[in-house]
C-alpha positions as CSV (number, residue, x, y, z in Angstrom):
1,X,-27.1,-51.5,-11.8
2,X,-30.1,-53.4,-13.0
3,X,-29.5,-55.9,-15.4
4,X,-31.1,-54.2,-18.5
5,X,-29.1,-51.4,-17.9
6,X,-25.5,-53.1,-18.2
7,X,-24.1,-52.4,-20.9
8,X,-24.1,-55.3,-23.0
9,X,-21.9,-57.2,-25.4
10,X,-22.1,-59.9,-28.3
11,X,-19.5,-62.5,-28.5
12,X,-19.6,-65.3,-31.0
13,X,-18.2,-68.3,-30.5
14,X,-18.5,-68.1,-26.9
15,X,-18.5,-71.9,-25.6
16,X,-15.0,-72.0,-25.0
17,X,-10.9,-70.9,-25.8
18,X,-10.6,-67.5,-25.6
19,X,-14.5,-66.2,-26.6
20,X,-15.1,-68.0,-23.3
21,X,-13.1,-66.3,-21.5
22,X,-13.1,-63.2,-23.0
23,X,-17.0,-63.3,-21.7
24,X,-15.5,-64.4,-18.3
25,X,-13.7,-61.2,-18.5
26,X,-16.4,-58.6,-19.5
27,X,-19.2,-60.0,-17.1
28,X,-16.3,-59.5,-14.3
29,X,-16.5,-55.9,-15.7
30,X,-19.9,-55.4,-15.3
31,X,-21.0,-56.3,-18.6
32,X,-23.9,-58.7,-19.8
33,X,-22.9,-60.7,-22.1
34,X,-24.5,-62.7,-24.8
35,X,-23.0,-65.7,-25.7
36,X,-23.5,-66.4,-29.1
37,X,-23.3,-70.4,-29.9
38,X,-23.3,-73.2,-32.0
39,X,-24.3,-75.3,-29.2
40,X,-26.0,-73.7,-26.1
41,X,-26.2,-76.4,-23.7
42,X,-22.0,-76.9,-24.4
43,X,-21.9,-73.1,-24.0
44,X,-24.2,-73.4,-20.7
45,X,-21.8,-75.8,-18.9
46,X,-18.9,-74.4,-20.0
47,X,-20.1,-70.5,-18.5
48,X,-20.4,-72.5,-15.0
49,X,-17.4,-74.4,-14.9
50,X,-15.5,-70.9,-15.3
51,X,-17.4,-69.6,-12.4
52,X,-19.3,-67.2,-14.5
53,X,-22.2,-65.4,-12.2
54,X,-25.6,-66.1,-12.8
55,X,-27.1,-63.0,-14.5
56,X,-24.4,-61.6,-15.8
57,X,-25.1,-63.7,-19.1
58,X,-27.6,-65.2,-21.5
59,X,-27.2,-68.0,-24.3
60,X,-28.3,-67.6,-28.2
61,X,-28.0,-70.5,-30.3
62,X,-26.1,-69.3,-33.4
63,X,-24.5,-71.4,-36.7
64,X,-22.1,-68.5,-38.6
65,X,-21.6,-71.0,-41.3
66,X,-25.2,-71.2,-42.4
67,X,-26.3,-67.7,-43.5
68,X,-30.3,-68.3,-42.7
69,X,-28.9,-68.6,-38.8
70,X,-27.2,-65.8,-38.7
71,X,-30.3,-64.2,-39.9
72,X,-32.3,-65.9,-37.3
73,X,-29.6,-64.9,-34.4
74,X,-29.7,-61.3,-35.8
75,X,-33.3,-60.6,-35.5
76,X,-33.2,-61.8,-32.2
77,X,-30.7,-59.2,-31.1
78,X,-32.4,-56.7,-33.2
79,X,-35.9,-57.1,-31.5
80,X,-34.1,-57.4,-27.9
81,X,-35.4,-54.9,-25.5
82,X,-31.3,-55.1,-24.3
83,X,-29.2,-52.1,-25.7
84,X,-25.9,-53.6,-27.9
85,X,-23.2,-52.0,-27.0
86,X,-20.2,-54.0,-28.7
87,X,-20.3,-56.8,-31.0
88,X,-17.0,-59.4,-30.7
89,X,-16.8,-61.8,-34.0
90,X,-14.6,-64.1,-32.6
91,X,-15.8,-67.7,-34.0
92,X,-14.1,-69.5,-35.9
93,X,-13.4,-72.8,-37.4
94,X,-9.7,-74.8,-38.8
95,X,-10.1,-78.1,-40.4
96,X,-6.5,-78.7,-41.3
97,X,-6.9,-82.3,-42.4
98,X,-10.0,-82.6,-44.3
99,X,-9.0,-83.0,-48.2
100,X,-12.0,-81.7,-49.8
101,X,-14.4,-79.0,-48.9
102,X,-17.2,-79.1,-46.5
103,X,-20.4,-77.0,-47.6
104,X,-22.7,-74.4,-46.3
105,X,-26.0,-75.1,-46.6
106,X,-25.7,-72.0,-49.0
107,X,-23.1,-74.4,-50.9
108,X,-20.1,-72.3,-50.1
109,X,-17.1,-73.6,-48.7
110,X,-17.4,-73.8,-44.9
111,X,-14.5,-72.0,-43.4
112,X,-14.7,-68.8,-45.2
113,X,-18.3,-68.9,-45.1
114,X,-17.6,-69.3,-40.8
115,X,-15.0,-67.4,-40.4
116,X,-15.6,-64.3,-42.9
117,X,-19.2,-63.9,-44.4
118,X,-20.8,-65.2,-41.7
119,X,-19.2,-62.7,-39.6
120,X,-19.7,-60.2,-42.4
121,X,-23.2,-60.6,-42.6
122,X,-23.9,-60.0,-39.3
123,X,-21.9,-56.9,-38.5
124,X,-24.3,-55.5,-41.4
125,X,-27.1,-56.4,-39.8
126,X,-26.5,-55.6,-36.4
127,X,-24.8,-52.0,-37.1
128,X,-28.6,-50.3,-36.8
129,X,-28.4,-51.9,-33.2
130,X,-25.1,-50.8,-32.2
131,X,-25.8,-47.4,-33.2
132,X,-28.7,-46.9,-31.5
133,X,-26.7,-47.4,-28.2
134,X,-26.7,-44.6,-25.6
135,X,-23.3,-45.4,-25.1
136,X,-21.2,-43.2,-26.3
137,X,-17.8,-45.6,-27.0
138,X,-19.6,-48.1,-29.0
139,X,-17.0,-51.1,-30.3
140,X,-16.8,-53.5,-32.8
141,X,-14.0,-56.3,-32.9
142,X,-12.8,-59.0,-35.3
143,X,-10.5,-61.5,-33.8
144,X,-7.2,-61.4,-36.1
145,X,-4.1,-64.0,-36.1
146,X,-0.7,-63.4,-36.7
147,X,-1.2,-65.9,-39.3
148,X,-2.8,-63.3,-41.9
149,X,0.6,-61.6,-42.2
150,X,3.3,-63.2,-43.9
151,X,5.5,-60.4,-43.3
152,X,5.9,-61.3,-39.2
153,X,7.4,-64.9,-38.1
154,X,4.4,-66.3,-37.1
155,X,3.1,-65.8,-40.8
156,X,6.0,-67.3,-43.0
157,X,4.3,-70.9,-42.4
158,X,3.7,-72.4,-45.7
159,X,1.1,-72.4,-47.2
160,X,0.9,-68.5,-46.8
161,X,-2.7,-66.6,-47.7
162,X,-3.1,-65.0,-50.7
163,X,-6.7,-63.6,-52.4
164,X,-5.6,-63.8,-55.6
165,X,-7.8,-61.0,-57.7
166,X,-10.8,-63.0,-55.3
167,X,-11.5,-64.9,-58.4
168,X,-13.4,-67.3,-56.1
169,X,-15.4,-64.7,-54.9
170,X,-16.5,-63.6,-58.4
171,X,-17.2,-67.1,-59.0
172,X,-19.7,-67.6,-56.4
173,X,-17.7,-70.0,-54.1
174,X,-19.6,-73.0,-55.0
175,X,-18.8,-76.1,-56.1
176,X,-16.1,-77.3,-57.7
177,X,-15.0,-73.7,-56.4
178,X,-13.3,-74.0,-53.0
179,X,-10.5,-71.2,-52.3
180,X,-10.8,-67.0,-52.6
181,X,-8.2,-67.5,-55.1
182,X,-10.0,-69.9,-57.4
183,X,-7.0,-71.7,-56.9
184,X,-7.4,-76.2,-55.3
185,X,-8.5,-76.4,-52.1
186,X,-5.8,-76.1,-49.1
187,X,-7.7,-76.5,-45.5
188,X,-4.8,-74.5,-43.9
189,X,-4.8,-71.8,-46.6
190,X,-8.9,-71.1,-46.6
191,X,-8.8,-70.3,-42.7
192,X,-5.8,-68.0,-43.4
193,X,-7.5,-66.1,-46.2
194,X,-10.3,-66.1,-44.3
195,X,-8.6,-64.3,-41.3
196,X,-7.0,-61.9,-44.0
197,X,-10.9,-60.8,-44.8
198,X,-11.6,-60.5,-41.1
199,X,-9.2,-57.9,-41.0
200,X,-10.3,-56.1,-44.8
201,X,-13.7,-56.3,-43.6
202,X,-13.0,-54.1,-40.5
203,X,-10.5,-51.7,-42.4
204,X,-13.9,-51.4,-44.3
205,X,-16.2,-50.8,-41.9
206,X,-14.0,-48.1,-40.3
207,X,-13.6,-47.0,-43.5
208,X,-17.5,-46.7,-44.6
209,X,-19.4,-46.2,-41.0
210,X,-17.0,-44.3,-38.4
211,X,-17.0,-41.1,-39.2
212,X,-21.1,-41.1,-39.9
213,X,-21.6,-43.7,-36.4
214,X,-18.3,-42.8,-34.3
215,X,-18.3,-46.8,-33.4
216,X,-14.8,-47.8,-33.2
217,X,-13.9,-50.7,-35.3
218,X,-11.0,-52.8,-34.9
219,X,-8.8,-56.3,-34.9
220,X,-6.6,-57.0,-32.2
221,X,-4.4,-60.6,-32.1
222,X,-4.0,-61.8,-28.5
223,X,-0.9,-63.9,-29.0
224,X,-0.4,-67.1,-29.2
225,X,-3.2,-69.1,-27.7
226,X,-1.6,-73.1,-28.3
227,X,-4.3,-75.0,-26.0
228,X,-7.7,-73.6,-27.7
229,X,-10.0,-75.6,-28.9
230,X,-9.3,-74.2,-32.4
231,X,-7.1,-76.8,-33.0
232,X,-9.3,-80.1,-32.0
233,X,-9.1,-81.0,-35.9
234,X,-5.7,-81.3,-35.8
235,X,-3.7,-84.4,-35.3
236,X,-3.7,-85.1,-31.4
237,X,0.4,-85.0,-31.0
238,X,0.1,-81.6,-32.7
239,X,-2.7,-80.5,-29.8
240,X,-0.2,-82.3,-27.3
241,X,3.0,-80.6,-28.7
242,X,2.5,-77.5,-30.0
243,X,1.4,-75.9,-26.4
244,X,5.4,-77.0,-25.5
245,X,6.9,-75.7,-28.1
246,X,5.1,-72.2,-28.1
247,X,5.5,-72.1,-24.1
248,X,9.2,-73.1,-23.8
249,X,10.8,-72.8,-27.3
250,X,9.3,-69.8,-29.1
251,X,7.8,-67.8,-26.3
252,X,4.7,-67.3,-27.8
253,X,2.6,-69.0,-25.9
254,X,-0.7,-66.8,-24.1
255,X,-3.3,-68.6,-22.0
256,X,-6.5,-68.9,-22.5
257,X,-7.5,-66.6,-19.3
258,X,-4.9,-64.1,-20.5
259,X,-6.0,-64.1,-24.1
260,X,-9.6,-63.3,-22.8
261,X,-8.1,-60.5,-20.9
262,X,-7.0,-59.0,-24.1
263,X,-10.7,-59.2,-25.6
264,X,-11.9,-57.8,-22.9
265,X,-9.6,-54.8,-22.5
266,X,-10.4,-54.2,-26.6
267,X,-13.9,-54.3,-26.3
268,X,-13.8,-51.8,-22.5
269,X,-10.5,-50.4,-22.0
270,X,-10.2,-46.5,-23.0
271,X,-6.8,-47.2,-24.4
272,X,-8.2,-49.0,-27.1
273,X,-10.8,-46.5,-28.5
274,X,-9.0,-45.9,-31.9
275,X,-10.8,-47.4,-34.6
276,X,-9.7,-48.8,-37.8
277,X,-6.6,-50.4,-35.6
278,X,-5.0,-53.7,-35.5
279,X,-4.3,-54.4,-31.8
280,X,-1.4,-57.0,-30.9
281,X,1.2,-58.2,-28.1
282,X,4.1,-59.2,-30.1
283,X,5.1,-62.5,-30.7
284,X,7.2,-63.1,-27.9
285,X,5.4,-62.8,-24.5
286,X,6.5,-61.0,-21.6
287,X,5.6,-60.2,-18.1
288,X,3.0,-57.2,-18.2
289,X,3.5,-56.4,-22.2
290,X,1.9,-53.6,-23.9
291,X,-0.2,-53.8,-26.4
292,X,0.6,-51.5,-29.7
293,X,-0.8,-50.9,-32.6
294,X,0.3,-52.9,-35.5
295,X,0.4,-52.9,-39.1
296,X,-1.4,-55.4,-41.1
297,X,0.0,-57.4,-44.1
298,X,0.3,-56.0,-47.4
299,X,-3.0,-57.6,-48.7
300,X,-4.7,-56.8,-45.5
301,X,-3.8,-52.8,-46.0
302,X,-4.6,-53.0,-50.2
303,X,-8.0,-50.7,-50.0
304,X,-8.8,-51.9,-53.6
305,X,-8.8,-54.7,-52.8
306,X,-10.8,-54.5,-49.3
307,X,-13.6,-52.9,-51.2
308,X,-13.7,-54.9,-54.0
309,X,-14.1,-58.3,-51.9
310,X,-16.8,-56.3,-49.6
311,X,-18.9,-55.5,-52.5
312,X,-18.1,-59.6,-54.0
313,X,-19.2,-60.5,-50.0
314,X,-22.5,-58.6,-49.9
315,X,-23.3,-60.5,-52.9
316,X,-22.5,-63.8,-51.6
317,X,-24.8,-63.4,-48.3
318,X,-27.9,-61.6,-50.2
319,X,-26.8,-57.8,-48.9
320,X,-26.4,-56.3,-52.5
């Protein structure tokens, strides 16, 4: 199969955890796959230390927490002579330490403008692209945590996410205006409500564009994954600890490789064609587990309020 007729795949956040090897995975598979990344020549090294074959992917510098790049990176795709097949928004940043916000250059706070309306932005702008593929199972994934859901174990860890009425939102999110909520700024709370609009904002899309495209939209969590570089910004015993205790006290723990096996089976597999799903492996990991489909936390499932902050969102990043 020539090259431009692979089918090809989008994956931010692609220079390492489990976007890397979720990109390892597909371009095993037969896909091309674009890595989509803050910092290409990190992204570049890290693609050949994992063995991945020349060809089988290219490198697009990317910043999802400034809006203008994510522009930028979306033209690029848009005016690529490459179809787009599936799109995989799977960067993300957790700053658990900081104590006051850090800024977009839009002057929003940085990790819901990262994790969420970065993201957001982009799936607008590329769903033209991703419907113009011959291909007829056409996917489109936001990486979910068991961390959005208070309801499950994993989620009960104070503090717990919580939009509020998305007073923030209606604020504009800038300064002194930090959280979804409105409420003072918590680092470990703003990745969690920003995971929680990861999974409203594909609830949405399924919800507005699946029936009229027939893309398949969904949110899968791949288990615990304790050694990613997600957590560099936390204390180094945490990074050196928490790996141990999900591997031999919880039995949480996923690898890296295996949690990129997981993206790649939601972005190729047949079994995972349903869209407007939430796709997980439980919290405690066994020897070949299933995936099933699970249900979301109560704020994730609220419609209302899923359309409400899409509408608040396509203000924020110039859609409206």
């Amino acid at each position: 199969m020539g090259q431009d007729q692979k089918p090809t795949v989008v994956i931010t956040g692609a220079s390492s955890g489990v976007g890397l090897y979720g990109a390892k995975a597909l371009a095993d598979r037969g896909w091309h796959v674009v890595m989509a990344c803050r910092n290409v020549g990190k992204a570049g090294e890290a693609a050949q230390a994992i063995g991945m074959p020349e060809g089988s992917y290219s490198i697009k510098q990317v910043d999802l927490g400034s809006l203008e790049s994510v522009r930028r990176f979306a033209g690029e795709i848009q005016a690529s002579s490459r179809s787009l097949d599936a799109l995989v928004c799977n960067a993300a940043i957790y700053m658990p330490l900081i104590k006051e916000p850090l800024r977009s250059p839009e002057g929003y706070e940085l990790t819901m403008t990262t994790n969420h309306l970065g993201h957001f932005l982009l799936c607008n702008l590329l769903l033209d692209k991703l419907k113009q593929s011959r291909r007829s199972d056409r996917r489109l994934v936001l990486l979910g945590t068991v961390t959005h859901n208070p309801e499950e174990v994993g989620g009960k860890v104070y503090p717990r996410p919580d939009l509020g009425n998305l007073e923030g939102f209606e604020a504009g999110f800038k300064d002194p205006v930090s959280m979804a909520d409105g409420k003072a700024f918590e680092p470990v709370k703003a990745y969690k409500d920003s995971k929680v609009c990861n999974v409203l904002t594909m609830r949405e899309l399924h919800r507005r564009f699946h029936d009229e495209t027939n893309i398949a939209f969904s949110s899968f969590y791949p288990g615990c994954v304790a050694d990613t570089p997600l957590f560099r910004n936390h204390y180094p015993l945490f990074q050196k600890l928490f790996p141990l205790f999900q591997k031999y006290i919880t039995g949480g723990y996923v690898s890296q490789e295996l949690a990129g096996e997981r993206l790649a089976q939601v972005v190729a597999d047949p079994d995972f064609k349903q869209s407007g799903a939430y796709w997980s492996w439980g919290n405690r990991q066994k020897q070949g587990r299933k995936a099933f489909e699970q249900r979301v936390s109560r704020q994730a499932r609220d419609d209302d309020k899923g359309e409400r902050m899409w509408n608040l969102s396509a203000q924020l990043v110039g859609l409206a």
